[in-house]
C-alpha positions as CSV (number, residue, x, y, z in Angstrom):
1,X,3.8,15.6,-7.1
2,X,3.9,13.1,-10.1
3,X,0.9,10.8,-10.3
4,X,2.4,6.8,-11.0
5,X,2.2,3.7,-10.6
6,X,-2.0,3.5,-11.8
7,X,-1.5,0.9,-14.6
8,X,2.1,0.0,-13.5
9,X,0.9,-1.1,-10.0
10,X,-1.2,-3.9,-11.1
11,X,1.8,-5.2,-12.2
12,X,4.1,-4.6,-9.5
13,X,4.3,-7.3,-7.4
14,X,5.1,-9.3,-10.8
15,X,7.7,-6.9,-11.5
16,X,9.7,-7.3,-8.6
17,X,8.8,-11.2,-7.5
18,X,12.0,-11.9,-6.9
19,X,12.5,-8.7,-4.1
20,X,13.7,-10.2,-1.6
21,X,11.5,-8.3,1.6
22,X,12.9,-10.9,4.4
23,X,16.0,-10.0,3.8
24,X,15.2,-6.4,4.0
25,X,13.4,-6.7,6.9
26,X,16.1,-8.6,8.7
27,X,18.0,-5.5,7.6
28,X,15.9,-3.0,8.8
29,X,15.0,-4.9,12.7
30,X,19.1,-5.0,12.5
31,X,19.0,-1.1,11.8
32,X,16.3,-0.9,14.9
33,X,18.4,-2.9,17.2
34,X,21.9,-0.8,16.3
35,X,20.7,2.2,16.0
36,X,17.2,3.0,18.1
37,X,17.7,4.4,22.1
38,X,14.2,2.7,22.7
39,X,12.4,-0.9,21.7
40,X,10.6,-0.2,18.4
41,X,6.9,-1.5,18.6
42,X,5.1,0.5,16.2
43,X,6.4,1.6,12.6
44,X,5.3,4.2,10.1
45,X,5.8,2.5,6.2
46,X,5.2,6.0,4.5
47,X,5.7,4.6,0.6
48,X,4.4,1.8,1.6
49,X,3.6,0.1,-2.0
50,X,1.8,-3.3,-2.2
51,X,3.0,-3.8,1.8
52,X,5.6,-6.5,1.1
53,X,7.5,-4.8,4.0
54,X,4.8,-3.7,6.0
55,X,3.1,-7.6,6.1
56,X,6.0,-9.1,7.3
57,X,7.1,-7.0,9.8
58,X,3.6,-6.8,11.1
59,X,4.0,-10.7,11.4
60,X,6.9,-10.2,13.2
61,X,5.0,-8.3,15.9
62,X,5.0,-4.9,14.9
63,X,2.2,-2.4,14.8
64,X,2.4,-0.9,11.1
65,X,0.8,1.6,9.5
66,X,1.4,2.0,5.9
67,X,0.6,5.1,3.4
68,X,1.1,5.1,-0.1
69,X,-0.2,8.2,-2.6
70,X,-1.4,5.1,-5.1
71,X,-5.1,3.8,-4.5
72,X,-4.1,0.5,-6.6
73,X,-1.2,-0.2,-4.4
74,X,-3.2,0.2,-1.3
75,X,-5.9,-1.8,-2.4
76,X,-3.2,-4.7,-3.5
77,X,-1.8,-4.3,-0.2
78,X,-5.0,-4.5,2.1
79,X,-5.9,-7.5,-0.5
80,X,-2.6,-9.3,0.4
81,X,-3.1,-8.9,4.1
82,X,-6.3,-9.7,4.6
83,X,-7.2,-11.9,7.7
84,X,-3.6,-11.9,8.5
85,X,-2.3,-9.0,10.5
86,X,-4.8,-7.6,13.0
87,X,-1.5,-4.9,13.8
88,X,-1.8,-3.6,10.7
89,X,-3.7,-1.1,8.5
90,X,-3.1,1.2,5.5
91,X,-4.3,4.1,3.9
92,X,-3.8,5.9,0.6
93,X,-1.8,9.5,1.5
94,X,0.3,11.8,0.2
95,X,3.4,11.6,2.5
96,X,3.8,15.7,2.2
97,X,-0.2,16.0,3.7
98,X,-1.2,13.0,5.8
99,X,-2.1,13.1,9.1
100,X,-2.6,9.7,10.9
101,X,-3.3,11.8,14.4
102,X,-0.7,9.7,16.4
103,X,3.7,9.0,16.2
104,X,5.3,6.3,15.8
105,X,8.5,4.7,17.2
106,X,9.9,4.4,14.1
107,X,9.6,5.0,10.2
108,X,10.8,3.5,7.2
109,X,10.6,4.4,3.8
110,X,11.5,1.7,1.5
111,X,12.6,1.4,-2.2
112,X,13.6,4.8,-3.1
113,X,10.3,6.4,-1.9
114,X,11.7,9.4,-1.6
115,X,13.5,9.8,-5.0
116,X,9.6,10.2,-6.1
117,X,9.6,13.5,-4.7
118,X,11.6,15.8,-6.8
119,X,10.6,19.5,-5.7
120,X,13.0,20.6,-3.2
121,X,9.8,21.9,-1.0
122,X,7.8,18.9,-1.5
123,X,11.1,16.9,-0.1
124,X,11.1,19.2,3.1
125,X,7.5,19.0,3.8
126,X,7.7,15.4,3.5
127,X,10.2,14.9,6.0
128,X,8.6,17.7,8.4
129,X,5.7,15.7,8.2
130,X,7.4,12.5,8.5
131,X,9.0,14.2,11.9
132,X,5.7,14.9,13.1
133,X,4.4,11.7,13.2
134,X,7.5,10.6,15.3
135,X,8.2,10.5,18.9
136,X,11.4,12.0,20.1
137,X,14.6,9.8,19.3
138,X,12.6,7.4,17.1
139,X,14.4,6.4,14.1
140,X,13.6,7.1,10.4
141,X,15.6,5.1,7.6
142,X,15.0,5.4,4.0
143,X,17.0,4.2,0.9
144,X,18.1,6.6,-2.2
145,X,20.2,6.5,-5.1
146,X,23.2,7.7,-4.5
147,X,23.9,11.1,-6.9
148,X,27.7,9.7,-6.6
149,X,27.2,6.8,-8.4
150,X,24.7,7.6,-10.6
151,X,26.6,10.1,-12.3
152,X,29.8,7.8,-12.4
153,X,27.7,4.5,-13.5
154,X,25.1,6.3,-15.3
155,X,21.1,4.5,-16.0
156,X,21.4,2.4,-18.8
157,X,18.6,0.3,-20.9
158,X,17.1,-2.8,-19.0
159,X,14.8,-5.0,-20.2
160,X,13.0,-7.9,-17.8
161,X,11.0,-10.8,-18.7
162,X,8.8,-12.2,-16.7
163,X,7.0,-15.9,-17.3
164,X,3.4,-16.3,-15.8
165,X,2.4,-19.7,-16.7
166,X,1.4,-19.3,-20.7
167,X,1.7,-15.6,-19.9
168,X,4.6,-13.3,-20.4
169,X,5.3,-10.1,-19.1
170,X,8.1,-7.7,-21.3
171,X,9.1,-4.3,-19.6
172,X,11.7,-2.1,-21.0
173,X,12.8,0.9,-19.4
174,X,15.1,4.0,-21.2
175,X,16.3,6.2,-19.3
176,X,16.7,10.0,-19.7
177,X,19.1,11.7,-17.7
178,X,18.8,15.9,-16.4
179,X,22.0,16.1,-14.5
180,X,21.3,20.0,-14.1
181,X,18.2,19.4,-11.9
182,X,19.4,15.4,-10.1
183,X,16.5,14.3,-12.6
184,X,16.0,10.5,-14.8
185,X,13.3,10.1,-16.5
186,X,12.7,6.0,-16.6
187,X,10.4,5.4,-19.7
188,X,8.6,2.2,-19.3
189,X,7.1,0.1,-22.0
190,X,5.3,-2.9,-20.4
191,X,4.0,-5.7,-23.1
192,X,1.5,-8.6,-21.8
193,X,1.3,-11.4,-24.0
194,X,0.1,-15.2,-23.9
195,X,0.2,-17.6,-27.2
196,X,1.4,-14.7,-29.4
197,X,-1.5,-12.3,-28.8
198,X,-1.2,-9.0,-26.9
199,X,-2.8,-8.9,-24.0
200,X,-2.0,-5.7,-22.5
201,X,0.4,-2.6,-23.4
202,X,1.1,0.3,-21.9
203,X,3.9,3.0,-21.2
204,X,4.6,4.8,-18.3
205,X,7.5,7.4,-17.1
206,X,8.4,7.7,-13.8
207,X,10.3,11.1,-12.7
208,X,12.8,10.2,-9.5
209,X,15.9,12.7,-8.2
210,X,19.0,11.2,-7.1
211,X,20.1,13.0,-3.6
212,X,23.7,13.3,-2.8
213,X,24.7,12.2,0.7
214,X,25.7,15.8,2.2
215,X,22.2,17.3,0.6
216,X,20.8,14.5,2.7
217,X,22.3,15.1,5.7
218,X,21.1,19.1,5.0
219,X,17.5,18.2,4.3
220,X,17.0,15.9,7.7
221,X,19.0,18.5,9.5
222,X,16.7,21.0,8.4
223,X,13.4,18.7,8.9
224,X,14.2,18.1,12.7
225,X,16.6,14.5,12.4
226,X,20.0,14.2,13.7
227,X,21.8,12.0,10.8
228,X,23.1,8.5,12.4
229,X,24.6,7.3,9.6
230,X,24.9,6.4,6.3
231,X,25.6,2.9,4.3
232,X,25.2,0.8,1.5
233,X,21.8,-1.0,1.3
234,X,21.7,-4.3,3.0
235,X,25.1,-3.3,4.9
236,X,24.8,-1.6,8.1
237,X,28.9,-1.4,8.6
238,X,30.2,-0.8,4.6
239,X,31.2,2.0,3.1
240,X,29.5,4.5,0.9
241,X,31.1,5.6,-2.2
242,X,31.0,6.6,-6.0
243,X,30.4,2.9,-6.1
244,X,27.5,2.5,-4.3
245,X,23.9,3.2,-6.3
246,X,21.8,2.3,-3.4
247,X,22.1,3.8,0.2
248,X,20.8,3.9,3.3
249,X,20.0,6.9,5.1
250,X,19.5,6.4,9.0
251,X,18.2,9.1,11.2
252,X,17.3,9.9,14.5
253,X,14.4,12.0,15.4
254,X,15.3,15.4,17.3
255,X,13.9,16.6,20.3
């Protein structure tokens, strides 16, 4: 599986600053309180990133464990959550290999986590493994872009600039598509500068696979999840189409 987000994760929680993770979690305990048999206490964060979820919902009572494959992301997160949340721990793991030796009543997997993993095998062994660390009916939910919409909208050239005081933060992102294999290649360029001098510069590509909701449904099926349902991110009720980039997988663990 591809090796990301070294250099680009000290730079991540400026990248997305403006995420906004309380909305998201209000989203996900709404997707816990529609859609679980059982009161969630305990929640696998496998993708877990700099813990912006796993922090707050750890604050909001929940025992989280979070795993992420990126050493500077886990560091960042156990930095950002230090003296904070005694429910809470992470640990850098490869979500097709770890083994936390207990289940959870729930997991989430946040921010197209799973688009990372673009080997048909890697995806099954990531969601067996996922299963494994579940208790029966517990619910697993997980975002992806949409194959749909991708292919209607197509990626397209962004550029974001970020202001840090004197600082400024310029990252440009082309994207190359592989519609054969579900594959865009996102090309970063990232450019620190302050008072005209460059700071920093780097480049980075990042490999994700868009999913299409049937091969979805196949995938979980096949993993051990009864699908609950699907709908657009942030909107437990609307309606998944060509339109919609981002959705929301929810799942329901068999057995």
């Amino acid at each position: 599986m591809q090796k990301v987000f070294d250099t680009y994760g000290e730079y991540y929680d400026i990248f997305y600053s403006d995420k906004d993770y309380e909305k998201e979690c209000d989203f996900i305990e709404k997707i816990f309180k529609s859609c679980s048999a059982k009161p969630v206490k305990s929640i696998l964060d496998a993708g877990c990133g700099t813990g912006g979820h796993s922090i707050l919902l750890a604050r909001r009572g929940y025992k989280v464990s979070g795993i992420d494959a990126s050493r500077v992301m886990i560091n960042r997160a156990r930095g950002k959550s230090k003296g904070h949340n005694t429910g809470l721990t992470f640990q850098v793991s490869d979500i097709r290999k770890f083994d936390l030796q207990k289940r959870f009543d729930a997991c989430i997997s946040m921010f197209a986590v799973l688009d990372y993993v673009t080997e048909t095998d890697d995806i099954l062994k990531a969601l067996g493994n996922i299963r494994r660390h579940l208790r029966p009916s517990s619910i697993f939910t997980f975002d992806f872009w949409n194959g749909l919409a991708v292919l209607r909208i197509l990626p397209s050239d962004r550029v974001k600039i970020i202001e840090k005081g004197r600082k400024r933060v310029i990252r440009t992102v082309h994207p190359e598509m592989d519609a054969l294999h579900h594959i865009c290649k996102s090309h970063y360029h990232v450019l620190e500068t302050q008072g005209g001098k460059i700071l920093n510069e780097f480049k980075e590509t990042h490999v994700v696979r868009y999913f299409f909701p049937q091969e979805i449904a196949h995938y979980l099926d096949d993993a051990g999840f009864e699908l609950v349902k699907f709908c657009p991110f942030l909107s437990l009720n609307g309606r998944v189409d060509e339109n919609e980039w981002n959705v929301m997988a929810i799942a329901r663990a068999r057995g």
